[in-house]
C-alpha positions, -999 to +999 in steps of 0.1 A: -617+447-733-643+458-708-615+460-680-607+491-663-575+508-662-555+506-636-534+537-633-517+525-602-500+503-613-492+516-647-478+547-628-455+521-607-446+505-641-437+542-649-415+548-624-394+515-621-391+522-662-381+552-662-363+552-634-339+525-643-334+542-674-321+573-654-302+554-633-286+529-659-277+561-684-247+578-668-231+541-666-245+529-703-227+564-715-191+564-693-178+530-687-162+542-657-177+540-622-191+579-619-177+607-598-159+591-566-154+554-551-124+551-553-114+549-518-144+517-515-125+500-549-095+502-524-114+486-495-132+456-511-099+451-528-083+451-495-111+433-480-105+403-510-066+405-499-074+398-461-093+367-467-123+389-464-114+394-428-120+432-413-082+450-421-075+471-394-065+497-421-076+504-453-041+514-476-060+537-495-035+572-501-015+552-473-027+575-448-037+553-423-071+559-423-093+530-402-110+505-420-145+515-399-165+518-427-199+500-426-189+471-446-217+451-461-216+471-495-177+458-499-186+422-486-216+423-519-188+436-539-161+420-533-186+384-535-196+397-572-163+404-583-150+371-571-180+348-580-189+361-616-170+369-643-167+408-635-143+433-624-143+454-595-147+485-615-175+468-631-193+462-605-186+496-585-204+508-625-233+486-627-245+474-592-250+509-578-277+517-602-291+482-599-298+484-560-311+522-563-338+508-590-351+484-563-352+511-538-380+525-564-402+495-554-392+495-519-402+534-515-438+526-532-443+497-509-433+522-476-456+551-490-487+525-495-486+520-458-485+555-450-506+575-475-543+571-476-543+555-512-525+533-537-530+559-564-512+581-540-482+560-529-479+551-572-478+589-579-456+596-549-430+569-568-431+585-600-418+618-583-388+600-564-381+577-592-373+609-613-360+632-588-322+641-589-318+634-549-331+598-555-302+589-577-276+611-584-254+599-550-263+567-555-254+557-589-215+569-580-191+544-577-193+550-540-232+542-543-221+507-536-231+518-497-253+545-504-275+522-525-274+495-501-281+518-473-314+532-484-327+502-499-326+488-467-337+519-452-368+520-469-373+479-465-367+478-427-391+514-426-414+495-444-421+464-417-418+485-391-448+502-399-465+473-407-453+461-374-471+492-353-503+485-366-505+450-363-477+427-352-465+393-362-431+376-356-426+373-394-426+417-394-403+418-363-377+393-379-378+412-412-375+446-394-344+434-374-330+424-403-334+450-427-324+475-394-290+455-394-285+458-430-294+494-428-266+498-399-243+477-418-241+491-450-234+532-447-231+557-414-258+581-430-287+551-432-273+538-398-287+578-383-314+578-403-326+540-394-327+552-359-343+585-365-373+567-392-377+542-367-382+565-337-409+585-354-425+552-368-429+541-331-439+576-320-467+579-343-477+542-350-467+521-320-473+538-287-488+509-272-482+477-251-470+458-281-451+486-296-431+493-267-421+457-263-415+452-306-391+488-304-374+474-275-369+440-296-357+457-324-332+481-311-320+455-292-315+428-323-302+451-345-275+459-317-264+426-313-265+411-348-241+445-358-220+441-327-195+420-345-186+448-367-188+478-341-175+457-311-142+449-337-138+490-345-145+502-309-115+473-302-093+486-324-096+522-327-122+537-300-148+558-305-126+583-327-132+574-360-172+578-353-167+610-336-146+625-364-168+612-390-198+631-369-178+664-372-185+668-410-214+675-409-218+714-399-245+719-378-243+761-379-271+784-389-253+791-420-254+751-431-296+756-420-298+789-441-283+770-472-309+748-474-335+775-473-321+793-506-317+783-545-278+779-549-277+761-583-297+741-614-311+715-598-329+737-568-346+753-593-358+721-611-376+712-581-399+738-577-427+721-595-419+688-566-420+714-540-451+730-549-466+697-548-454+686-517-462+720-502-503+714-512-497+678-496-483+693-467-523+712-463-536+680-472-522+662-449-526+686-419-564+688-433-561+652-418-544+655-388-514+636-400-474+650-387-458+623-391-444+630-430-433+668-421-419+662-389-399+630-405-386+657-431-378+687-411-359+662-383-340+647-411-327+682-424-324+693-384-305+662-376-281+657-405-275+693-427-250+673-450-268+647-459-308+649-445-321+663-480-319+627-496-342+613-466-361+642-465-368+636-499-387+603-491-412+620-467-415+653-495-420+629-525-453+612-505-463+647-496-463+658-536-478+626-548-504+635-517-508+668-536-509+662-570-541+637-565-554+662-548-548+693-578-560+666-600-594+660-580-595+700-579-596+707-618-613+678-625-637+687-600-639+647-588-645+632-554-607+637-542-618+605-516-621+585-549-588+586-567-596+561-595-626+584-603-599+614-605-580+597-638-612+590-658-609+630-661-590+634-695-575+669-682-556+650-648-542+623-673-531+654-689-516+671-655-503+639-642-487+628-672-472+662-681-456+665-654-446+629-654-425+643-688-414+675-667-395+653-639-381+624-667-369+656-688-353+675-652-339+639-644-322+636-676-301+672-668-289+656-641-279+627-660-260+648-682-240+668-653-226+627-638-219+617-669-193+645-676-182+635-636-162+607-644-126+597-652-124+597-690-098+584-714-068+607-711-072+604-672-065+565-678-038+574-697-021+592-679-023+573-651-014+544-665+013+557-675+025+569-636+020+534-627+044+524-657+071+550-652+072+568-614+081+548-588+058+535-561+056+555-530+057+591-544+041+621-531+017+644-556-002+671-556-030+675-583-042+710-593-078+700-611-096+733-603-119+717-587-127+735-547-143+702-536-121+672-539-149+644-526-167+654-560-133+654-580-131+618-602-093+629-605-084+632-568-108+604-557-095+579-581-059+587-584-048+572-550-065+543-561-055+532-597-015+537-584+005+532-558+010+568-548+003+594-526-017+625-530-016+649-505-047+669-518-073+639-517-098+647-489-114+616-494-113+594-459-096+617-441-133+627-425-122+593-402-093+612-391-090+643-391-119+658-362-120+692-358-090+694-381-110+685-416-128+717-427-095+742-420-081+714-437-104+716-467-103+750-469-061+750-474-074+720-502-095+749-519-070+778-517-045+754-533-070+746-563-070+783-568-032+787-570-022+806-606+015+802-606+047+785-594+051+806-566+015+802-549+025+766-548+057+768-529+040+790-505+008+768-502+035+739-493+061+754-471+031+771-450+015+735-450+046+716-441+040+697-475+070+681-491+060+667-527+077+646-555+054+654-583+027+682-593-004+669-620-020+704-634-051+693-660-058+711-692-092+728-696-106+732-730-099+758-755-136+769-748-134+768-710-132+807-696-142+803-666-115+815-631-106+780-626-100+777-669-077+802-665-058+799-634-049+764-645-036+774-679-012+800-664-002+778-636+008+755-665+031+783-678+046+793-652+058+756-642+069+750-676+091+775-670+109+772-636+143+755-636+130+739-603+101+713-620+104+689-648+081+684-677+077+645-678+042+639-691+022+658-714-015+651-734-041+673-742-054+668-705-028+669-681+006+676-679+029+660-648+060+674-638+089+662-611+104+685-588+142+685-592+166+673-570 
């Protein structure tokens, strides 16, 4: 009874509870892998069809597009869907979240090796167990590599610093091997594992032994991944890697965009910023870069996708700072953290804002559950599968500009045998310079309010298609997009030129006409 309490760990116990309850949520409420993944579906299921052998292509919207994808999340997969008595879908639902709540435990172990305190590192996993950027991505159905990716991210991050400041063979081993999980599993982690574990070396290894361990581990994790790049390089060359590379804009524009509040979820982070922004003094106080240079290299290096790593060195920074505003209006020994929570007004801080980011995370959970394929999609594509022919060209007006965050044009392609020829998804292996006037056409086309702007869109696109999938909005949706696809509705209802074959509430499909 006499015992004292001991917050750090209760605030890990926090964060791993909470977070899995974020995490599990939007798949507990859908039943349907979230947002996009349907191109990975089609390449463990094409993986599972070669003998789980490297295809050279993956058929996915039969576009040819390479089968270069880091493939360890479809090798997990494809194992679980094949070894247990689950689907593929099932597992593209569940698994996601799964891996992303042991990258919660993985992130505290990395931030107790690089923050001054365990009462730190605990608070610093609260904030990344319940921000947005630590989940949302993840839990999609195409999560099955991002998950994988940062888990091992944070694991092989983890032993390398542990490895800087005093070696052993066991930390090199595990460092190469998380490294080549890292590399294996999605293109993002494979950047980011080279960018984390320059600065590690940098600012915890510039010795003897550190030269000779980073040596050792960029040269294992080379060879040990070799058999997969080696086999790509073989077959297809460098291209794939260099058109991947392009989407990513690297313009002042993409850097401004970071700077400014574009939406919801910016704004919900304010109170994490303001943190991390009094960890950032805190930290210089102590001479320490190694956190703000990791986050400002991360948005430097990669604009598209740098914020969720970034997110790992500003979530230590605001645990860093909301010790320290809890030493500050308790008026404690800040070098003392346990002495900070016997103040009942920090429990009060720390805890109320605990309720603030499980109350911000559970918005976001709201905005992926409504990104999924729901019944009527099913429905209706069931019944293309059941009554269009295989082989058949579409084009699907969702009114939605981004078609990578589109459930509809992600998962089409992959629950029929058809073609849709305004599905961006993959085509980032492909198409080079070529992709974002590409997307751009995909967006003007999404905006398209009758017949005629269709007919245009295709002949000035050179795109012949069979059938044309407009959805139905709700009564109560008003917004541009609402409207536009209503009246493109009518006005292919009534041309001579297009069939009405389907109809529900959803989504109406019609055939073009011989």
């Amino acid at each position: 009874m006499n015992r004292k309490m001991d917050w750090t760990m209760l605030f890990l116990f926090t964060a791993l509870l909470f977070g899995a309850v974020v995490r599990f949520m939007p798949a507990v409420s859908n039943g349907f892998p979230l947002n996009d993944g349907g191109m990975f579906y089609t390449m463990i299921r094409d993986l599972q069809a070669n003998h789980y052998i490297l295809p050279q292509f993956t058929t996915y919207n039969f576009v040819d597009i390479p089968f270069a994808y880091p493939p360890l999340g479809f090798y997990i997969a494809a194992s679980f869907s094949s070894l247990l008595p689950v689907s593929d879908l099932q597992t593209l639902l569940w698994l996601p979240a799964l891996v992303n709540t042991f990258a919660i435990l993985a992130f505290y172990k990395l931030a107790e090796q690089i923050l001054p305190s365990r009462m730190s590192a605990s608070l610093a996993a609260l904030v990344y167990a319940l921000s947005s950027r630590a989940f949302l991505w993840q839990v999609m159905g195409g999560g099955i590599t991002r998950s994988f990716g940062m888990l091992f991210l944070l694991l092989m991050l983890w032993q390398a610093v542990q490895l800087f400041k005093e070696y052993s063979h066991k930390k090199l081993a595990l460092t190469i091997l998380f490294g080549v999980c890292a590399v294996l599993s999605h293109p993002q982690t494979a950047l980011h594992a080279v960018l984390g574990g320059a600065l590690v070396f940098l600012f915890y290894g510039r010795n003897k032994r550190g030269i000779i361990s980073a040596l050792i581990v960029g040269a294992g994790v080379a060879l040990l991944t070799a058999p997969w790049w080696a086999t790509v390089f073989l077959r297809h060359g460098f291209e794939p890697f260099l058109s991947a590379g392009q989407t990513s804009q690297r313009t002042l524009e993409s850097y401004l965009t970071l700077l400014r509040f574009n939406g919801l979820g910016d704004y919900i982070f304010i109170p994490t910023l303001l943190f991390a922004l009094l960890g950032v003094w805190v930290t210089f106080k102590r001479r320490g870069f190694f956190l703000v240079t990791w986050a400002a290299l991360a948005y430097l290096i990669d604009p598209r996708g740098g914020d969720g790593i970034a997110l790992l060195a500003e979530s230590m920074l605001a645990g860093m700072g909301l010790l320290k505003l809890s030493a500050w209006i308790s008026r404690s020994d800040s070098d003392q953290p346990e002495g900070v929570m016997m103040k009942r007004v920090s429990q009060i801080l720390i805890f109320g804002s605990a309720f603030y980011f499980l109350l911000a995370a559970s918005i976001s959970d709201f905005q992926l559950i409504n990104t999924s394929l729901k019944p009527e999609d099913i429905k209706m594509i069931e019944w293309v599968n059941s009554n269009v022919e295989d082989g058949q060209t579409f084009l699907l007006s969702t009114g939605r500009e981004f078609s990578m965050s589109d459930p509809m044009q992600e998962w089409f392609p992959a629950l029929t045998k058809q073609r849709s020829v305004t599905t961006l998804q993959g085509l980032e292996w492909t198409l080079s310079d070529k992709f974002f006037p590409w997307h751009e056409q995909l967006v003007s086309f999404q905006h398209c309010v009758d017949l005629d702007c269709v007919t245009s869109w295709s002949v000035a696109n050179g795109v012949d298609y069979d059938y044309l999938i407009v959805t139905i909005p709700p009564k109560d949706d008003e917004s541009g997009f609402g409207k536009s696809l209503r009246s493109l509705a009518l006005s292919t209802r009534a041309s001579d030129l297009h069939e009405l074959v389907y109809e529900s509430k959803t989504a109406l499909v019609f055939k073009v006409n011989e």
